[in-house]
C-alpha positions as CSV (number, residue, x, y, z in Angstrom):
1,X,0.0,0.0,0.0
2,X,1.4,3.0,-1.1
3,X,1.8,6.1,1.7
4,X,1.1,9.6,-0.1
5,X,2.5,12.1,1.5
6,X,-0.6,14.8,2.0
7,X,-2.7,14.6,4.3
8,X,-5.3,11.6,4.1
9,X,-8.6,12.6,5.7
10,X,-12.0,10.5,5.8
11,X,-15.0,11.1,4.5
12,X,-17.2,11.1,7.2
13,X,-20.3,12.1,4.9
14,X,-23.6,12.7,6.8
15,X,-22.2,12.1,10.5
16,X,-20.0,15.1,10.1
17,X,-23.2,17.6,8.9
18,X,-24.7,15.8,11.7
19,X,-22.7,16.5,14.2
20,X,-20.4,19.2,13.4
21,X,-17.4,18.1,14.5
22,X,-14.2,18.1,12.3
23,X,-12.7,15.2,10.5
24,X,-9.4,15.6,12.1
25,X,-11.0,15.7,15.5
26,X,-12.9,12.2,14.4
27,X,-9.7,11.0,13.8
28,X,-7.5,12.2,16.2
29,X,-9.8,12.1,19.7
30,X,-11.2,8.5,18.6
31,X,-15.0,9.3,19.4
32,X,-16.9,7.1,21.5
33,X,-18.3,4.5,19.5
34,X,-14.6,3.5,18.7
35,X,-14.2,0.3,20.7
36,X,-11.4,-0.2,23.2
37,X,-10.5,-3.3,20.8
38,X,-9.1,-0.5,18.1
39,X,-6.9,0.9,20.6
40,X,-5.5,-2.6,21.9
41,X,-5.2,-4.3,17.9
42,X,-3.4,-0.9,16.5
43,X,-1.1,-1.0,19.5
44,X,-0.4,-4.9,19.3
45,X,0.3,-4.4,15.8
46,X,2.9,-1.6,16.3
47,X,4.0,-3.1,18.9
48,X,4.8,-6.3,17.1
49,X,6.3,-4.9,14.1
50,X,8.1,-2.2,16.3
51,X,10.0,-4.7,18.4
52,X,10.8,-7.4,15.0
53,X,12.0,-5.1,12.3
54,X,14.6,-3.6,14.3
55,X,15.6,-6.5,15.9
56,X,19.0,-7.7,14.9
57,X,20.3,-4.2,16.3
58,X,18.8,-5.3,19.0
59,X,20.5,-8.0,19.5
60,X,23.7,-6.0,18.6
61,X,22.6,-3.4,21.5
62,X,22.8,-6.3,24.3
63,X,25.9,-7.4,23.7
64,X,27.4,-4.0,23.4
65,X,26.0,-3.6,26.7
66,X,28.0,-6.1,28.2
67,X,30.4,-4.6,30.8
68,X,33.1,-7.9,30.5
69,X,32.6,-8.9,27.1
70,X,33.9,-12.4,25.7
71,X,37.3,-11.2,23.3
72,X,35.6,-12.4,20.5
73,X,32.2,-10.7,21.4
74,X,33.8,-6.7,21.6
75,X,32.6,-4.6,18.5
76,X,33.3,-1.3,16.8
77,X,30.2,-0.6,15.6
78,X,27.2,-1.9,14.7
79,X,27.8,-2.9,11.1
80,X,31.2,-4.5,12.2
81,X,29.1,-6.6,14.9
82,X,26.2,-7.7,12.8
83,X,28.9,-8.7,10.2
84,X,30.7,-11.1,12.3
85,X,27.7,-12.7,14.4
86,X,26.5,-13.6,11.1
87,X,30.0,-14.5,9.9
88,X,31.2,-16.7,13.0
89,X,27.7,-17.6,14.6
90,X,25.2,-18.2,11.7
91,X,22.8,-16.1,9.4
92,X,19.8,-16.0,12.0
93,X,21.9,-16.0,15.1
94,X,20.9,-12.1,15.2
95,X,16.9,-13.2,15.5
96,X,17.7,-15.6,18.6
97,X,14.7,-14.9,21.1
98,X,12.9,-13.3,18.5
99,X,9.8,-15.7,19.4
100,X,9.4,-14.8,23.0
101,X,9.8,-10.5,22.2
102,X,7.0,-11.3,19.5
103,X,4.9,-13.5,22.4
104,X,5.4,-10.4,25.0
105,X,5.1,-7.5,22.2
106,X,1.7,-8.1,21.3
107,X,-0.6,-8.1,24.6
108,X,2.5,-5.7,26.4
109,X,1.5,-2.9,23.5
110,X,-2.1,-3.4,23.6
111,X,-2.3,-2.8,27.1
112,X,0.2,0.1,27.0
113,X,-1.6,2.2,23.8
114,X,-5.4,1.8,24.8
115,X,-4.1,2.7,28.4
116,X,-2.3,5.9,26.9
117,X,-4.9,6.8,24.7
118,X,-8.0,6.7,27.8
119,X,-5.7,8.6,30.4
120,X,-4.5,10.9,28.1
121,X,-8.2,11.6,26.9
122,X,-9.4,12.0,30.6
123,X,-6.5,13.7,32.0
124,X,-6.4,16.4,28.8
125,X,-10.7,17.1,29.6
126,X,-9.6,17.9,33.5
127,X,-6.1,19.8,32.6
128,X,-7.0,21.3,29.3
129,X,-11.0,21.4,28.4
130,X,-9.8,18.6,25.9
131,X,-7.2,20.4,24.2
132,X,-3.6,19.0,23.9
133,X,-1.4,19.1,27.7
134,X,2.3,17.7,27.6
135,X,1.4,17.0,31.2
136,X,-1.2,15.0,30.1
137,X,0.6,13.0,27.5
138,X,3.5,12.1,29.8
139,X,1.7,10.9,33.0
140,X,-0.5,8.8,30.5
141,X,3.0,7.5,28.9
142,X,4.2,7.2,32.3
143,X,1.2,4.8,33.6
144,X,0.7,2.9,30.5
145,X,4.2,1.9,31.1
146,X,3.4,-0.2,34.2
147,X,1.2,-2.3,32.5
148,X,3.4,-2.7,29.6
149,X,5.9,-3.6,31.8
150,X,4.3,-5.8,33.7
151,X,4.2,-7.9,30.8
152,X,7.2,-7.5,28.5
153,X,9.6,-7.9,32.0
154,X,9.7,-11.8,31.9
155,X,9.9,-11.6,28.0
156,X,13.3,-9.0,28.3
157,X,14.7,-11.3,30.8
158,X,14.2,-14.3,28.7
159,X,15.4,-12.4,25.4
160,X,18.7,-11.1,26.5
161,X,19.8,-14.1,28.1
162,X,19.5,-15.6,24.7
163,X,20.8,-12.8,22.8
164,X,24.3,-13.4,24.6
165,X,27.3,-14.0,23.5
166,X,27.7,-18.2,24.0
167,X,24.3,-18.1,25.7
168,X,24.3,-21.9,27.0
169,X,20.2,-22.1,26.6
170,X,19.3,-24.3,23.5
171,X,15.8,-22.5,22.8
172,X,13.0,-20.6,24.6
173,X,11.2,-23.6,26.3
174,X,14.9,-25.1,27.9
175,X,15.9,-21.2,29.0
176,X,12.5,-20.2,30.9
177,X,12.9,-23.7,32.4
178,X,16.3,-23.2,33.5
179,X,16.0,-19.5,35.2
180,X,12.8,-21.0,36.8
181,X,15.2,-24.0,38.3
182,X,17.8,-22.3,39.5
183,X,16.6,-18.8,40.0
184,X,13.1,-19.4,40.9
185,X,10.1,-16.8,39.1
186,X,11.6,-14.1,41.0
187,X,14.0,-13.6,38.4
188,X,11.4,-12.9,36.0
189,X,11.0,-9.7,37.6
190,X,14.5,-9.4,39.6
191,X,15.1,-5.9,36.9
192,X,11.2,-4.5,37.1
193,X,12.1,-2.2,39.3
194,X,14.5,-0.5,37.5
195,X,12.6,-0.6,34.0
196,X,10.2,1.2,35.3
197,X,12.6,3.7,36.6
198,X,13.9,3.6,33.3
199,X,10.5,3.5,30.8
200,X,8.7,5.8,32.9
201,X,11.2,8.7,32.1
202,X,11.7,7.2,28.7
203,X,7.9,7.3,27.9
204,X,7.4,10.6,29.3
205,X,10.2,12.0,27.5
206,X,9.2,9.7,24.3
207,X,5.0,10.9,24.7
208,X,5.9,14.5,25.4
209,X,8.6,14.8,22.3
210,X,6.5,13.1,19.7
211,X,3.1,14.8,20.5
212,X,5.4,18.0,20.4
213,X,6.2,17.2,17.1
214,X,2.8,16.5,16.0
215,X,1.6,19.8,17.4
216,X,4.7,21.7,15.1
217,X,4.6,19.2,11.8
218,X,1.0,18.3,12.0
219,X,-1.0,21.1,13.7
220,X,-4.9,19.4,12.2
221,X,-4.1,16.5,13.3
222,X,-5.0,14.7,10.6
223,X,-3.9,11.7,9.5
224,X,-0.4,12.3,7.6
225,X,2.2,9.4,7.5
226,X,4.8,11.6,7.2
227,X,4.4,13.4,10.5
228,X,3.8,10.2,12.2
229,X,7.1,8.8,10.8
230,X,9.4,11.7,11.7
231,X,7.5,12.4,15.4
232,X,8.3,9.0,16.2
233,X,12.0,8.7,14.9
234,X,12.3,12.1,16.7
235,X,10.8,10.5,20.0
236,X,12.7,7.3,20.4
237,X,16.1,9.3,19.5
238,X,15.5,11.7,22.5
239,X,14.0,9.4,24.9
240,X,16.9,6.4,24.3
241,X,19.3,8.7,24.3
242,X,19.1,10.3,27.8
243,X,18.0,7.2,29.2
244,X,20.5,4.9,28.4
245,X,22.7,4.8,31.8
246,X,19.4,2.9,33.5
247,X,19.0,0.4,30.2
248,X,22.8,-0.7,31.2
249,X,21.7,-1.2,34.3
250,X,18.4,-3.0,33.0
251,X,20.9,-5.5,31.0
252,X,22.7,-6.2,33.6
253,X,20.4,-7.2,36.1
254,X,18.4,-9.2,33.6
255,X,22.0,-11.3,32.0
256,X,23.6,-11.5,35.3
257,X,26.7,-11.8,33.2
258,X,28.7,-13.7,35.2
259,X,32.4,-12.6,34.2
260,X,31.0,-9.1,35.2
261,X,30.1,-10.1,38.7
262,X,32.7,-12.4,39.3
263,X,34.9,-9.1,38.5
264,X,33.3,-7.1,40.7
265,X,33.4,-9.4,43.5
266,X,29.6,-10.0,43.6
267,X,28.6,-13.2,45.0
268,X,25.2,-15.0,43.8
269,X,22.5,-13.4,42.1
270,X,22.7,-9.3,41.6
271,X,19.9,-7.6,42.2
272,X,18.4,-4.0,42.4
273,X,19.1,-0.7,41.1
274,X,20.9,0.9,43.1
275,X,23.4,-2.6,43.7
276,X,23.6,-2.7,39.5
277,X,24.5,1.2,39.4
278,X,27.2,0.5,41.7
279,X,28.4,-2.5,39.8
280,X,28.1,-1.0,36.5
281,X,30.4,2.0,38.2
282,X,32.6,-0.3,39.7
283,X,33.9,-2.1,36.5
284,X,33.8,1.0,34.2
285,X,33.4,4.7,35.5
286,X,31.1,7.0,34.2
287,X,31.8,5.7,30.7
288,X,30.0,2.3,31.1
289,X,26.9,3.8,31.4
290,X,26.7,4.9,28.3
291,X,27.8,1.1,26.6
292,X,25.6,0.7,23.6
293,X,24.3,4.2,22.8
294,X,24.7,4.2,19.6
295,X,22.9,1.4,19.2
296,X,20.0,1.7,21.3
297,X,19.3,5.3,19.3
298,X,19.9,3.3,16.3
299,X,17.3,0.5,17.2
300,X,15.1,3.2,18.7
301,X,14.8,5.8,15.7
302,X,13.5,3.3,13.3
303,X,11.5,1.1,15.9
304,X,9.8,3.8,17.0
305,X,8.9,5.5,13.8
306,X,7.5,1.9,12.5
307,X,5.3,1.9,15.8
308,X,3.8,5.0,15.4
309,X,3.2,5.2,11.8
310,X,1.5,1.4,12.2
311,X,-0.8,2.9,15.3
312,X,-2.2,6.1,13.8
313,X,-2.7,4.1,10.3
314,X,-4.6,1.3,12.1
315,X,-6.0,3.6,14.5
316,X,-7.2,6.0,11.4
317,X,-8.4,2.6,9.3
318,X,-9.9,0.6,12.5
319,X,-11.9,3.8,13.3
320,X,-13.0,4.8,9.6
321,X,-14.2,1.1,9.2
322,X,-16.6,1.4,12.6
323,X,-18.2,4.9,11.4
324,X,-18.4,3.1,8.0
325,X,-20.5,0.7,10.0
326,X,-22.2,3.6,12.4
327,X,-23.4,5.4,9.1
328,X,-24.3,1.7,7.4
329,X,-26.6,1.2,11.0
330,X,-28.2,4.7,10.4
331,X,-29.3,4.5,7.1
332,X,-30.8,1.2,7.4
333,X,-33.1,2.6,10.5
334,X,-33.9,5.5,8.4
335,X,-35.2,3.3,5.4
336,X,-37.2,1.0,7.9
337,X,-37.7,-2.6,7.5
338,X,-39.3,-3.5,3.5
Protein backbone atom coordinates (compact mmCIF):
# COMPACT_ATOMS: atom_id res chain seq x y z
CA UNK A 1 0.00 0.00 0.00
CA UNK A 2 1.38 3.01 -1.15
CA UNK A 3 1.84 6.14 1.71
CA UNK A 4 1.14 9.59 -0.11
CA UNK A 5 2.48 12.12 1.48
CA UNK A 6 -0.57 14.78 2.04
CA UNK A 7 -2.68 14.59 4.27
CA UNK A 8 -5.31 11.62 4.13
CA UNK A 9 -8.58 12.64 5.70
CA UNK A 10 -12.02 10.54 5.83
CA UNK A 11 -14.95 11.10 4.52
CA UNK A 12 -17.20 11.06 7.21
CA UNK A 13 -20.27 12.09 4.88
CA UNK A 14 -23.56 12.74 6.83
CA UNK A 15 -22.23 12.13 10.53
CA UNK A 16 -19.98 15.15 10.08
CA UNK A 17 -23.17 17.60 8.89
CA UNK A 18 -24.74 15.83 11.70
CA UNK A 19 -22.69 16.45 14.16
CA UNK A 20 -20.40 19.19 13.44
CA UNK A 21 -17.39 18.11 14.49
CA UNK A 22 -14.22 18.06 12.26
CA UNK A 23 -12.71 15.20 10.46
CA UNK A 24 -9.40 15.58 12.06
CA UNK A 25 -11.05 15.65 15.54
CA UNK A 26 -12.90 12.16 14.39
CA UNK A 27 -9.71 11.02 13.84
CA UNK A 28 -7.50 12.18 16.20
CA UNK A 29 -9.76 12.07 19.75
CA UNK A 30 -11.18 8.52 18.57
CA UNK A 31 -14.98 9.28 19.43
CA UNK A 32 -16.90 7.10 21.53
CA UNK A 33 -18.33 4.55 19.46
CA UNK A 34 -14.58 3.51 18.68
CA UNK A 35 -14.24 0.33 20.73
CA UNK A 36 -11.41 -0.18 23.18
CA UNK A 37 -10.53 -3.29 20.82
CA UNK A 38 -9.12 -0.53 18.07
CA UNK A 39 -6.89 0.86 20.61
CA UNK A 40 -5.55 -2.60 21.94
CA UNK A 41 -5.21 -4.35 17.93
CA UNK A 42 -3.43 -0.87 16.47
CA UNK A 43 -1.12 -1.04 19.54
CA UNK A 44 -0.40 -4.88 19.28
CA UNK A 45 0.31 -4.36 15.85
CA UNK A 46 2.88 -1.63 16.31
CA UNK A 47 3.96 -3.12 18.92
CA UNK A 48 4.82 -6.26 17.13
CA UNK A 49 6.34 -4.89 14.12
CA UNK A 50 8.09 -2.20 16.34
CA UNK A 51 9.96 -4.73 18.38
CA UNK A 52 10.83 -7.37 15.02
CA UNK A 53 11.95 -5.05 12.28
CA UNK A 54 14.56 -3.65 14.33
CA UNK A 55 15.62 -6.51 15.87
CA UNK A 56 19.01 -7.69 14.91
CA UNK A 57 20.27 -4.15 16.27
CA UNK A 58 18.84 -5.28 18.95
CA UNK A 59 20.46 -8.01 19.54
CA UNK A 60 23.71 -6.01 18.64
CA UNK A 61 22.56 -3.44 21.47
CA UNK A 62 22.76 -6.33 24.25
CA UNK A 63 25.85 -7.38 23.70
CA UNK A 64 27.41 -3.97 23.36
CA UNK A 65 26.00 -3.63 26.67
CA UNK A 66 28.04 -6.15 28.24
CA UNK A 67 30.39 -4.63 30.80
CA UNK A 68 33.06 -7.88 30.50
CA UNK A 69 32.64 -8.85 27.07
CA UNK A 70 33.87 -12.41 25.69
CA UNK A 71 37.32 -11.18 23.33
CA UNK A 72 35.62 -12.35 20.48
CA UNK A 73 32.23 -10.70 21.36
CA UNK A 74 33.80 -6.73 21.62
CA UNK A 75 32.59 -4.62 18.50
CA UNK A 76 33.34 -1.28 16.78
CA UNK A 77 30.18 -0.55 15.58
CA UNK A 78 27.22 -1.86 14.68
CA UNK A 79 27.78 -2.92 11.14
CA UNK A 80 31.18 -4.46 12.18
CA UNK A 81 29.07 -6.62 14.94
CA UNK A 82 26.21 -7.71 12.80
CA UNK A 83 28.88 -8.65 10.22
CA UNK A 84 30.72 -11.09 12.28
CA UNK A 85 27.65 -12.70 14.38
CA UNK A 86 26.45 -13.61 11.15
CA UNK A 87 30.01 -14.49 9.90
CA UNK A 88 31.22 -16.71 13.00
CA UNK A 89 27.71 -17.55 14.60
CA UNK A 90 25.19 -18.18 11.68
CA UNK A 91 22.82 -16.11 9.35
CA UNK A 92 19.75 -16.00 12.03
CA UNK A 93 21.90 -15.96 15.10
CA UNK A 94 20.87 -12.14 15.21
CA UNK A 95 16.87 -13.16 15.48
CA UNK A 96 17.66 -15.57 18.60
CA UNK A 97 14.72 -14.91 21.10
CA UNK A 98 12.88 -13.32 18.48
CA UNK A 99 9.81 -15.65 19.40
CA UNK A 100 9.37 -14.78 23.04
CA UNK A 101 9.76 -10.54 22.23
CA UNK A 102 7.00 -11.32 19.54
CA UNK A 103 4.91 -13.45 22.44
CA UNK A 104 5.44 -10.43 24.98
CA UNK A 105 5.13 -7.53 22.24
CA UNK A 106 1.70 -8.13 21.27
CA UNK A 107 -0.62 -8.08 24.56
CA UNK A 108 2.52 -5.66 26.41
CA UNK A 109 1.51 -2.86 23.54
CA UNK A 110 -2.10 -3.42 23.56
CA UNK A 111 -2.35 -2.76 27.05
CA UNK A 112 0.21 0.14 26.96
CA UNK A 113 -1.65 2.17 23.75
CA UNK A 114 -5.41 1.78 24.79
CA UNK A 115 -4.14 2.67 28.37
CA UNK A 116 -2.28 5.90 26.90
CA UNK A 117 -4.88 6.84 24.70
CA UNK A 118 -7.99 6.74 27.79
CA UNK A 119 -5.65 8.58 30.41
CA UNK A 120 -4.54 10.88 28.14
CA UNK A 121 -8.25 11.64 26.93
CA UNK A 122 -9.43 12.01 30.62
CA UNK A 123 -6.46 13.72 31.99
CA UNK A 124 -6.43 16.36 28.76
CA UNK A 125 -10.66 17.06 29.61
CA UNK A 126 -9.59 17.88 33.53
CA UNK A 127 -6.09 19.82 32.56
CA UNK A 128 -7.05 21.29 29.30
CA UNK A 129 -11.01 21.39 28.41
CA UNK A 130 -9.78 18.64 25.85
CA UNK A 131 -7.23 20.43 24.24
CA UNK A 132 -3.57 19.03 23.89
CA UNK A 133 -1.36 19.11 27.65
CA UNK A 134 2.26 17.67 27.61
CA UNK A 135 1.36 17.05 31.21
CA UNK A 136 -1.23 14.98 30.10
CA UNK A 137 0.61 13.00 27.50
CA UNK A 138 3.53 12.12 29.81
CA UNK A 139 1.69 10.86 32.95
CA UNK A 140 -0.50 8.83 30.54
CA UNK A 141 2.99 7.48 28.89
CA UNK A 142 4.25 7.19 32.28
CA UNK A 143 1.24 4.76 33.64
CA UNK A 144 0.71 2.93 30.48
CA UNK A 145 4.25 1.91 31.10
CA UNK A 146 3.44 -0.16 34.25
CA UNK A 147 1.25 -2.27 32.52
CA UNK A 148 3.42 -2.66 29.60
CA UNK A 149 5.93 -3.58 31.77
CA UNK A 150 4.26 -5.81 33.72
CA UNK A 151 4.21 -7.86 30.81
CA UNK A 152 7.18 -7.53 28.48
CA UNK A 153 9.57 -7.95 32.01
CA UNK A 154 9.69 -11.79 31.94
CA UNK A 155 9.87 -11.61 28.03
CA UNK A 156 13.27 -9.01 28.30
CA UNK A 157 14.72 -11.33 30.82
CA UNK A 158 14.16 -14.30 28.71
CA UNK A 159 15.45 -12.41 25.36
CA UNK A 160 18.70 -11.11 26.48
CA UNK A 161 19.76 -14.06 28.06
CA UNK A 162 19.52 -15.55 24.74
CA UNK A 163 20.77 -12.80 22.85
CA UNK A 164 24.33 -13.36 24.64
CA UNK A 165 27.32 -14.04 23.45
CA UNK A 166 27.70 -18.16 24.01
CA UNK A 167 24.27 -18.10 25.66
CA UNK A 168 24.26 -21.88 26.95
CA UNK A 169 20.20 -22.11 26.65
CA UNK A 170 19.29 -24.26 23.52
CA UNK A 171 15.82 -22.49 22.78
CA UNK A 172 13.04 -20.64 24.58
CA UNK A 173 11.24 -23.57 26.31
CA UNK A 174 14.92 -25.08 27.91
CA UNK A 175 15.88 -21.21 28.98
CA UNK A 176 12.50 -20.21 30.89
CA UNK A 177 12.88 -23.71 32.45
CA UNK A 178 16.33 -23.21 33.53
CA UNK A 179 15.97 -19.46 35.23
CA UNK A 180 12.79 -20.96 36.83
CA UNK A 181 15.17 -23.99 38.28
CA UNK A 182 17.81 -22.29 39.47
CA UNK A 183 16.65 -18.82 39.99
CA UNK A 184 13.11 -19.42 40.86
CA UNK A 185 10.13 -16.83 39.12
CA UNK A 186 11.64 -14.10 40.96
CA UNK A 187 14.01 -13.59 38.44
CA UNK A 188 11.38 -12.87 35.98
CA UNK A 189 11.01 -9.70 37.63
CA UNK A 190 14.54 -9.35 39.62
CA UNK A 191 15.11 -5.94 36.94
CA UNK A 192 11.21 -4.48 37.13
CA UNK A 193 12.05 -2.20 39.30
CA UNK A 194 14.52 -0.51 37.47
CA UNK A 195 12.57 -0.63 34.02
CA UNK A 196 10.18 1.17 35.30
CA UNK A 197 12.58 3.71 36.61
CA UNK A 198 13.88 3.60 33.31
CA UNK A 199 10.50 3.50 30.80
CA UNK A 200 8.73 5.83 32.91
CA UNK A 201 11.24 8.74 32.07
CA UNK A 202 11.74 7.17 28.75
CA UNK A 203 7.90 7.33 27.87
CA UNK A 204 7.45 10.56 29.32
CA UNK A 205 10.24 11.98 27.49
CA UNK A 206 9.23 9.74 24.29
CA UNK A 207 5.04 10.92 24.66
CA UNK A 208 5.94 14.50 25.37
CA UNK A 209 8.60 14.82 22.27
CA UNK A 210 6.48 13.07 19.72
CA UNK A 211 3.08 14.78 20.49
CA UNK A 212 5.35 18.02 20.41
CA UNK A 213 6.20 17.24 17.11
CA UNK A 214 2.76 16.46 16.00
CA UNK A 215 1.63 19.82 17.40
CA UNK A 216 4.73 21.67 15.10
CA UNK A 217 4.57 19.23 11.83
CA UNK A 218 0.98 18.30 11.97
CA UNK A 219 -1.03 21.11 13.66
CA UNK A 220 -4.90 19.38 12.18
CA UNK A 221 -4.05 16.54 13.26
CA UNK A 222 -4.96 14.72 10.58
CA UNK A 223 -3.93 11.65 9.51
CA UNK A 224 -0.43 12.27 7.64
CA UNK A 225 2.22 9.40 7.47
CA UNK A 226 4.76 11.64 7.20
CA UNK A 227 4.37 13.38 10.47
CA UNK A 228 3.79 10.24 12.23
CA UNK A 229 7.12 8.80 10.80
CA UNK A 230 9.41 11.67 11.75
CA UNK A 231 7.50 12.43 15.44
CA UNK A 232 8.28 9.00 16.19
CA UNK A 233 12.01 8.68 14.94
CA UNK A 234 12.35 12.11 16.73
CA UNK A 235 10.78 10.52 19.99
CA UNK A 236 12.67 7.31 20.36
CA UNK A 237 16.11 9.27 19.47
CA UNK A 238 15.49 11.66 22.51
CA UNK A 239 13.97 9.40 24.93
CA UNK A 240 16.87 6.40 24.27
CA UNK A 241 19.34 8.65 24.26
CA UNK A 242 19.05 10.29 27.79
CA UNK A 243 18.02 7.20 29.21
CA UNK A 244 20.47 4.88 28.36
CA UNK A 245 22.68 4.76 31.79
CA UNK A 246 19.41 2.92 33.46
CA UNK A 247 18.97 0.40 30.24
CA UNK A 248 22.79 -0.67 31.22
CA UNK A 249 21.72 -1.21 34.34
CA UNK A 250 18.42 -2.97 32.96
CA UNK A 251 20.89 -5.49 31.01
CA UNK A 252 22.73 -6.17 33.65
CA UNK A 253 20.41 -7.23 36.05
CA UNK A 254 18.35 -9.20 33.55
CA UNK A 255 21.98 -11.30 32.00
CA UNK A 256 23.58 -11.51 35.35
CA UNK A 257 26.69 -11.77 33.20
CA UNK A 258 28.71 -13.65 35.19
CA UNK A 259 32.35 -12.63 34.25
CA UNK A 260 31.05 -9.11 35.16
CA UNK A 261 30.11 -10.08 38.67
CA UNK A 262 32.74 -12.41 39.27
CA UNK A 263 34.89 -9.12 38.51
CA UNK A 264 33.32 -7.11 40.67
CA UNK A 265 33.40 -9.40 43.47
CA UNK A 266 29.63 -9.97 43.65
CA UNK A 267 28.57 -13.21 45.00
CA UNK A 268 25.16 -14.96 43.78
CA UNK A 269 22.49 -13.35 42.12
CA UNK A 270 22.70 -9.29 41.62
CA UNK A 271 19.88 -7.63 42.18
CA UNK A 272 18.45 -3.99 42.38
CA UNK A 273 19.12 -0.68 41.13
CA UNK A 274 20.91 0.92 43.06
CA UNK A 275 23.40 -2.58 43.72
CA UNK A 276 23.58 -2.71 39.55
CA UNK A 277 24.50 1.19 39.37
CA UNK A 278 27.21 0.50 41.67
CA UNK A 279 28.45 -2.55 39.82
CA UNK A 280 28.08 -1.00 36.50
CA UNK A 281 30.39 1.98 38.18
CA UNK A 282 32.61 -0.32 39.67
CA UNK A 283 33.90 -2.08 36.50
CA UNK A 284 33.81 1.01 34.24
CA UNK A 285 33.41 4.67 35.52
CA UNK A 286 31.12 7.02 34.21
CA UNK A 287 31.82 5.67 30.69
CA UNK A 288 29.99 2.30 31.13
CA UNK A 289 26.93 3.77 31.45
CA UNK A 290 26.70 4.91 28.30
CA UNK A 291 27.76 1.07 26.62
CA UNK A 292 25.58 0.73 23.62
CA UNK A 293 24.30 4.20 22.80
CA UNK A 294 24.71 4.20 19.58
CA UNK A 295 22.89 1.41 19.20
CA UNK A 296 19.97 1.75 21.28
CA UNK A 297 19.27 5.27 19.34
CA UNK A 298 19.92 3.34 16.27
CA UNK A 299 17.28 0.47 17.21
CA UNK A 300 15.05 3.21 18.75
CA UNK A 301 14.76 5.84 15.71
CA UNK A 302 13.52 3.32 13.33
CA UNK A 303 11.54 1.15 15.89
CA UNK A 304 9.75 3.84 16.97
CA UNK A 305 8.85 5.48 13.84
CA UNK A 306 7.48 1.90 12.47
CA UNK A 307 5.32 1.95 15.80
CA UNK A 308 3.80 5.01 15.38
CA UNK A 309 3.19 5.25 11.75
CA UNK A 310 1.54 1.45 12.19
CA UNK A 311 -0.77 2.86 15.26
CA UNK A 312 -2.24 6.06 13.75
CA UNK A 313 -2.68 4.06 10.29
CA UNK A 314 -4.62 1.28 12.11
CA UNK A 315 -6.04 3.56 14.50
CA UNK A 316 -7.16 5.96 11.44
CA UNK A 317 -8.37 2.56 9.32
CA UNK A 318 -9.90 0.64 12.53
CA UNK A 319 -11.92 3.79 13.34
CA UNK A 320 -13.04 4.79 9.59
CA UNK A 321 -14.22 1.13 9.20
CA UNK A 322 -16.64 1.38 12.57
CA UNK A 323 -18.21 4.87 11.38
CA UNK A 324 -18.42 3.07 8.01
CA UNK A 325 -20.54 0.75 9.97
CA UNK A 326 -22.17 3.55 12.44
CA UNK A 327 -23.43 5.42 9.06
CA UNK A 328 -24.27 1.72 7.40
CA UNK A 329 -26.64 1.21 11.00
CA UNK A 330 -28.21 4.66 10.43
CA UNK A 331 -29.30 4.51 7.10
CA UNK A 332 -30.84 1.17 7.36
CA UNK A 333 -33.08 2.62 10.49
CA UNK A 334 -33.86 5.54 8.36
CA UNK A 335 -35.20 3.27 5.43
CA UNK A 336 -37.17 0.99 7.90
CA UNK A 337 -37.68 -2.61 7.54
CA UNK A 338 -39.33 -3.46 3.46
Amino acid sequence: MELRAEPVVANLEMSELKSGTSEADEYESLPPHASLATHMTAGAVAGVLEHTVMYPVDSVKTRMQSLQPDPKAQYRSVYEALRRIVRTEGLLRPLRGLNITVLGAGPAHALYFACYERIKHSLSEVIQNGGNSHIANGLAGSLATVLHDAVMNPAEVVKQRMQMYNSPYRGLYDCVMTISRKEGLAAFYRSYSTQLTMNIPFQAVHFITYEFMQEWLNPQRQYWPGTHILSGAAAGAVSAAVTTPLDVCKTLLNTQENVALSSAHVSGHLSGMANAFRTVYRLGGLPAFFKGVRARVIYQMPSTAIAWSVYEFFKYFLTQHEQHILELSREADKTGPT
